[in-house]
N, C-alpha and C positions, 0 to 999 in steps of 0.2 A: 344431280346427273350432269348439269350444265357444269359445274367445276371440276368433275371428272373430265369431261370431253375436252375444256380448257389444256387443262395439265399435263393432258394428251396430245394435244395438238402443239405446246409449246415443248414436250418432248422431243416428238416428231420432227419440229424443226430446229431445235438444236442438234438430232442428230445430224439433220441432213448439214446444214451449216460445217460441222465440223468435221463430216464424213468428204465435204469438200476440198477440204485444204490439203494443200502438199508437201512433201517436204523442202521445197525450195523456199518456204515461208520461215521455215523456221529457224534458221540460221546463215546470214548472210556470206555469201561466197566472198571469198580473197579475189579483190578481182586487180591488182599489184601483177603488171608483167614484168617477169626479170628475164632479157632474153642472154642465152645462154652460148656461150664461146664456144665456137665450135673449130676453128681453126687460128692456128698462131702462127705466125711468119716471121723468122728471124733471118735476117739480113746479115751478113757482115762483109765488111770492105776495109782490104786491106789498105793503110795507110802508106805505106811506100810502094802500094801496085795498085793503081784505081782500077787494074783489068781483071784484079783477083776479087772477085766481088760472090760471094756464097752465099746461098736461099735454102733455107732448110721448111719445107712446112710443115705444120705435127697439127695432123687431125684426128680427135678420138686419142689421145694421148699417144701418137704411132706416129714418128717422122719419116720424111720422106728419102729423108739423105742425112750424108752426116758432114761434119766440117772438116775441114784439112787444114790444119794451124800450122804456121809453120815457126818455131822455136826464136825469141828475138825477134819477132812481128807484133807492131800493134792494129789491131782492126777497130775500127766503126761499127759497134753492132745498133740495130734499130727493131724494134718488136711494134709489131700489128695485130690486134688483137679483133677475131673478125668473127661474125653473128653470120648464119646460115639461114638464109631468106630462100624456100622453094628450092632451087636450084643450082644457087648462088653464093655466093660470101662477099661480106662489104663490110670497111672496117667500120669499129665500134669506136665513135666520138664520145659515147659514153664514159669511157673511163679517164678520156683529160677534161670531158664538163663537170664530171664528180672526183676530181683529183686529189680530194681531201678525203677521199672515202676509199682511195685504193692506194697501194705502193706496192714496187715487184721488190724479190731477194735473189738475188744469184746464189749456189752453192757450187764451186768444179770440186771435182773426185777426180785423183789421179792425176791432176793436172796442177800444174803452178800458173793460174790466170789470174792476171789480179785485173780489177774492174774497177773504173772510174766512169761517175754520171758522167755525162758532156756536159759541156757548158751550155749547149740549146736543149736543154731538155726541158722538160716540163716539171714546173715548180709550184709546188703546195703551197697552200697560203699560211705554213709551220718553217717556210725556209726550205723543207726535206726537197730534194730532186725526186723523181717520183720513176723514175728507171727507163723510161719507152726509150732514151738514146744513151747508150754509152760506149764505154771505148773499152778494150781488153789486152791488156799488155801480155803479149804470152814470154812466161818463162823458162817454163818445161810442161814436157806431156808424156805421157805412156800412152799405149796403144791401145792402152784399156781407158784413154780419160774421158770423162761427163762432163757436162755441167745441168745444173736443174735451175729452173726459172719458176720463181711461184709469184703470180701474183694475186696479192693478199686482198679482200675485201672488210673494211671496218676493224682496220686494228683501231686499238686505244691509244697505240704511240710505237714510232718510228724512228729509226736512227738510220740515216746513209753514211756516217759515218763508221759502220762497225765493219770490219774489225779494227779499223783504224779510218782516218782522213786520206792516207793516201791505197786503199786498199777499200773500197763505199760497195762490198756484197751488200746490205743491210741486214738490219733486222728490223722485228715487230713481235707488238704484243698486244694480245686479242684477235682477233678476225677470223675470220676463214678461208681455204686456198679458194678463189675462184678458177683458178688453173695451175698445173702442179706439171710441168713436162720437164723432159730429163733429155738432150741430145748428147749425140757420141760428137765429142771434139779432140779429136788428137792429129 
């Protein structure tokens, strides 16, 4: 009788034991913040009119304005890549402290923009310019032109020189868009 009631009682308290537990025990949470781009700010300044100076911002992949190129102008573009805090946005040093983890790609449509990094740009420890400054030689536009800006997190390998050296949209291979925006520039 005494090893029945034993048996019993160490039933008892293994149910209760494991009637306790939760599910936060049983599999550890990702606890990795990756904060999330929520506004990009593309600048550009015209190089023979430091008063034409154009701010486009694209929140939620939606911009605010579009650019006015003017044909035979080269501009200064610079990209801010900005984290939405409460109420706010501040840009994200994140992406030149891990510069080797990101690179952007220009594509224009419709448009003859050829792009060169700047010389002050920010540079991977692979040689690649990594995009935040460059310069845009405009050749032609329609009134339908684009350009899209992606930039890339964790590629495997990058080339600023594609499609040529003196023409650095880039490329890559691997990664994923961490931001993919498209502005009207004509």
């Amino acid at each position: 009788m005494k090893k029945i009631f034993n048996i019993t009682l160490v039933l008892f308290a293994a149910l209760f034991i494991f009637s306790c537990r939760n599910d936060d025990d049983a599999v550890p949470e990702d606890v990795h913040e990756h904060d999330e781009i929520g506004r990009v700010v593309l600048k550009l300044t015209n190089k023979a009119d430091a008063a034409d100076v154009q701010t486009v911002n694209v929140i939620s992949g939606v911009a605010d304005a579009h650019l006015h190129l003017h044909t035979g102008d080269t501009y200064l573009a610079e990209l801010d890549f900005q984290i939405k805090h409460d109420d706010h946005y501040h840009s994200s040093e994140e992406i030149i402290e891990e510069k080797d983890h990101h690179f952007i790609t220009f594509a224009p449509a419709n448009a003859d923009i050829v792009v060169m990094r700047a010389s002050n740009d920010v540079v991977r420890t692979d040689g690649q310019k990594l995009g935040l400054k460059s310069e845009w030689k405009i050749n032609s536009k329609q009134t339908t032109g684009k350009m899209n800006i992606k930039l890339i997190h964790g590629p495997t390998a990058v080339n600023q020189n594609y499609p040529s050296a003196t023409n650095q949209l880039g490329q890559t291979q691997g990664g994923e868009s961490d931001v993919d925006i498209t502005v009207d520039a004509h």
